[in-house]
C-alpha positions in Angstrom: 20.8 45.4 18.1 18.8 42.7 19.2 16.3 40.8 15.5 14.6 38.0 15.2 16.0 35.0 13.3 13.9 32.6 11.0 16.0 29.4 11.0 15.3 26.6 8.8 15.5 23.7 11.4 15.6 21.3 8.2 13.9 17.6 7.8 13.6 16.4 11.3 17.5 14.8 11.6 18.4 16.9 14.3 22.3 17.3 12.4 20.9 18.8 9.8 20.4 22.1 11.2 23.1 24.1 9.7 26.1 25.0 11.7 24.8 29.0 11.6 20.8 27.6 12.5 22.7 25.8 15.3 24.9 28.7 16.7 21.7 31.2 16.5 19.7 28.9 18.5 22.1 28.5 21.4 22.2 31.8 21.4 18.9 33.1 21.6 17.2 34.3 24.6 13.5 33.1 23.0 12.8 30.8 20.7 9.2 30.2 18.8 9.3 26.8 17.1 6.9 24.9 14.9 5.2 22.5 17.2 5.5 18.9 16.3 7.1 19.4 12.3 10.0 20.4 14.3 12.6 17.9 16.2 12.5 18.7 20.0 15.8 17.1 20.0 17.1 20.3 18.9 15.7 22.2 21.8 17.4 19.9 24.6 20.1 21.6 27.0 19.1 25.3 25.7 18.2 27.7 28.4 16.1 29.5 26.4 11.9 30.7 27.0 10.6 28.2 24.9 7.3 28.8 23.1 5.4 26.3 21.0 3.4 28.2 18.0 1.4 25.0 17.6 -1.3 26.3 19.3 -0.6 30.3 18.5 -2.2 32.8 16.5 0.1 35.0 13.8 -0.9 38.0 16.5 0.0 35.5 19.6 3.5 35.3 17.9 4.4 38.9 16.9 3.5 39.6 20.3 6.1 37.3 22.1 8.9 38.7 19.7 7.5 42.8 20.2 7.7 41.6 23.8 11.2 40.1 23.6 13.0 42.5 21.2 11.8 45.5 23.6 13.9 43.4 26.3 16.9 43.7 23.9 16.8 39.5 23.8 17.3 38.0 20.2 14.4 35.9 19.1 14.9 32.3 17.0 11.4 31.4 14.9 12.6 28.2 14.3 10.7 26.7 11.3 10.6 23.0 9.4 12.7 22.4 6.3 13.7 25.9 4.6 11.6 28.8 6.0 11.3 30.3 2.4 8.8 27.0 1.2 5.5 26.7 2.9 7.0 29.0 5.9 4.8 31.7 6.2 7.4 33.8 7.4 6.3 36.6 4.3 3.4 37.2 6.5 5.3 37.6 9.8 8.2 39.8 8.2 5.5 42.2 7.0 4.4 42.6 10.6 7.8 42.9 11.4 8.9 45.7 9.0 5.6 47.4 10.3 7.0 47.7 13.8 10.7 48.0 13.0 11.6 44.8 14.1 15.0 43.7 12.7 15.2 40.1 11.1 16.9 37.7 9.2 16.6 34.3 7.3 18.3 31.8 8.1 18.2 28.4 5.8 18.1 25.2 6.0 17.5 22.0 4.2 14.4 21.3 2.9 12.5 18.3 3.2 12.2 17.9 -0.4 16.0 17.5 -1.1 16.5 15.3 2.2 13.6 13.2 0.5 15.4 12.9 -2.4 18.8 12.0 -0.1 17.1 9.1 1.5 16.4 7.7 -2.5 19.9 8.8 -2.8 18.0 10.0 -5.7 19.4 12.9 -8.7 16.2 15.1 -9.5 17.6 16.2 -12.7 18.7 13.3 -14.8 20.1 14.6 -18.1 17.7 13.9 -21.2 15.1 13.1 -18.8 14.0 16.2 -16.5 16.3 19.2 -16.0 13.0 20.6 -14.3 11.9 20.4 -10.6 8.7 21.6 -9.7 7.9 22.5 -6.3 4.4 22.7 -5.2 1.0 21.4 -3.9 -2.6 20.8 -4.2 -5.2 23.7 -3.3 -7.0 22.9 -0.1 -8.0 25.6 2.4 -5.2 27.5 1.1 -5.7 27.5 -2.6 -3.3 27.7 -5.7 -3.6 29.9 -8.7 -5.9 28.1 -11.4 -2.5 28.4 -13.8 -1.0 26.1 -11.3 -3.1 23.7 -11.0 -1.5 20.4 -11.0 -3.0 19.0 -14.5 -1.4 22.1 -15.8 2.2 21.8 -14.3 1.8 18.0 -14.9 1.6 18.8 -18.8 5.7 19.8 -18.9 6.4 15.8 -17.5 8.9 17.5 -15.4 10.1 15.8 -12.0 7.9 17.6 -9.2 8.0 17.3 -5.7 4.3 18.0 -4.3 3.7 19.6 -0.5 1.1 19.3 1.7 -1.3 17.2 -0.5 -1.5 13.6 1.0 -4.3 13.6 2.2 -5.9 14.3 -1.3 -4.2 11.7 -3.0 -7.2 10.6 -5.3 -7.4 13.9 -6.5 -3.8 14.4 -7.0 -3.8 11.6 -9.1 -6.7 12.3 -11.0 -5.3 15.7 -12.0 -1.8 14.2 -12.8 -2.7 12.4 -15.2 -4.0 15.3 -17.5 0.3 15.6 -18.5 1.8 12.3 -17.0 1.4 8.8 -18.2 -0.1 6.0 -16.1 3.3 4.8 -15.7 5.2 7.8 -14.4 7.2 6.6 -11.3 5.8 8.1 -7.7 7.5 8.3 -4.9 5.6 9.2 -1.6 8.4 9.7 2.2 6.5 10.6 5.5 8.6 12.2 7.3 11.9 12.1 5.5 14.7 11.5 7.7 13.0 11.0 11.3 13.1 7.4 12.9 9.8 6.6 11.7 10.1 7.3 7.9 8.3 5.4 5.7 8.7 4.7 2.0 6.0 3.6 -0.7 7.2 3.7 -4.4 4.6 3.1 -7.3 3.2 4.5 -10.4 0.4 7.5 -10.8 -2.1 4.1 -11.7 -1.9 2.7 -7.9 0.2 4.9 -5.9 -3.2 6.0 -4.1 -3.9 2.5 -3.0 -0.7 1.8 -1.6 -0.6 4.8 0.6 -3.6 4.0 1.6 -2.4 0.2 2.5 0.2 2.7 4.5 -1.6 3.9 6.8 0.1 7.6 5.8 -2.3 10.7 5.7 0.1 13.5 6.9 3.3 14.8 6.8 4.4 13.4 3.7 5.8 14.6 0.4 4.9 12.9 -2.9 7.6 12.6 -5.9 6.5 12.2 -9.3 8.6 12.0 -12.6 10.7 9.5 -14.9 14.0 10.8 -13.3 12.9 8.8 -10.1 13.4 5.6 -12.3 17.4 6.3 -11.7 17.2 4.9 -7.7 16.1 2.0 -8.9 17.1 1.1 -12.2 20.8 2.0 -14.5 19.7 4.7 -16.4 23.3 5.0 -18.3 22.3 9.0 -18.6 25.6 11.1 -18.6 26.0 15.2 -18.1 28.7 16.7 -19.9 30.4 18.4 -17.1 32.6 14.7 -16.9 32.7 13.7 -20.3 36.1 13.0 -21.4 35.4 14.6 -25.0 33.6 17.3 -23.7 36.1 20.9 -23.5 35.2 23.5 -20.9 37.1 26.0 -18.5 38.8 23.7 -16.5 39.3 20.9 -19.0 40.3 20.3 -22.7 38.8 17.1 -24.1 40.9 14.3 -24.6 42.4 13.7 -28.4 
């Protein structure tokens, strides 16, 4: 039976796509990817009807994929990053389900950790954060006021925040309700293209450097101490290696 695949088309590197995204999107008859956050490399040599959803309404789309699953064709809505983060697939599965559309998710790698690749960069540094928050500031799609950022930023874990450069002031201004001036921020436009930029700072002038940057879109910014680790020794150890540490695999040495 002919579904519809959400594949996570990951960062913008076009390799990687994971070897199942990759196989599905040969495959497919039509695909429906995200405009520009996608990399059109990964659309080259397919023989697929291509749509753009750029410029296409949520009814715009569910009608291409009625239209192609009635033509027993399987459909790739090929999203950035992981669909299940800021994909707005929840909304297009419902409409799905409604019509009895057969679908399936198919992930991939999200920005965020290919951000934290390019740092070669360990989110969770034992003693320091074992926490990663994943979010972003409210704008026209707002946040619940128990997730505002001055109230995550109170646990000092490492977060990774979406979709909120452009509000940079703001961000900062609300971070520093939990963080200290001196918390480490990272900011990556578009994490693993060709034209990725970098701008490292602290909460206190991280807004005037990326404005000095010229970078007001597609960019995630990384706050937390753990970030201190790609740039500094640390000398922070798990106890998965430790040689006095026992576990299932392991006795500790005498």
């Amino acid at each position: 039976m002919p579904k519809v695949y959400f594949i996570g088309a990951g960062p913008g590197d076009p390799e990687l796509i994971t070897v199942k995204g990759k196989r599905v999107l040969e495959n497919a008859a039509v695909i429906i990817y995200a405009g520009s956050l996608v990399n059109r490399a990964l659309l080259n040599g397919l023989k697929a009807e291509i749509f753009d959803s750029s410029s296409m309404t949520l009814d715009d789309t569910i009608r291409v994929m009625e239209k192609a699953i009635g033509e027993a064709k399987d459909v790739a809505r090929l999203h950035t990053g992981d669909p299940a983060l800021y994909g707005a697939i929840s909304e297009q599965i419902e409409r799905l389900a409604k019509l009895g559309i057969g679908y399936e998710v198919v992930p991939g790698v999200s920005s965020a950790l290919a951000g934290a690749a390019m740092l070669s960069q360990e989110l969770t540094i034992p003693e320091i954060s074992q926490t990663v928050i994943l979010t972003r500031m409210g704008g026209k799609t707002p946040v619940p006021d128990r997730e505002r950022l001055g109230e995550l930023a109170k646990h000092q874990a490492t977060m990774v925040i979406f979709l909120s450069i452009g509000m940079i002031e703001m961000l900062r201004d609300e971070l520093l309700h939990g963080y200290p001036g001196n918390t480490p921020v990272v900011v990556i436009q578009k994490a693993t293209w060709p034209e990725q930029k970098i701008v490292r700072g602290t909460l206190e002038d991280i807004a005037a450097k990326v404005k000095e940057a010229g970078i007001t879109k597609t960019a995630l910014i990384y706050v937390g101490e753990a970030l201190r680790a790609s740039e500094e020794l640390l000398g922070r150890t798990s106890k998965l290696y430790d040689k006095d540490f026992t576990h299932e695999y392991r006795r500790a040495s005498e």
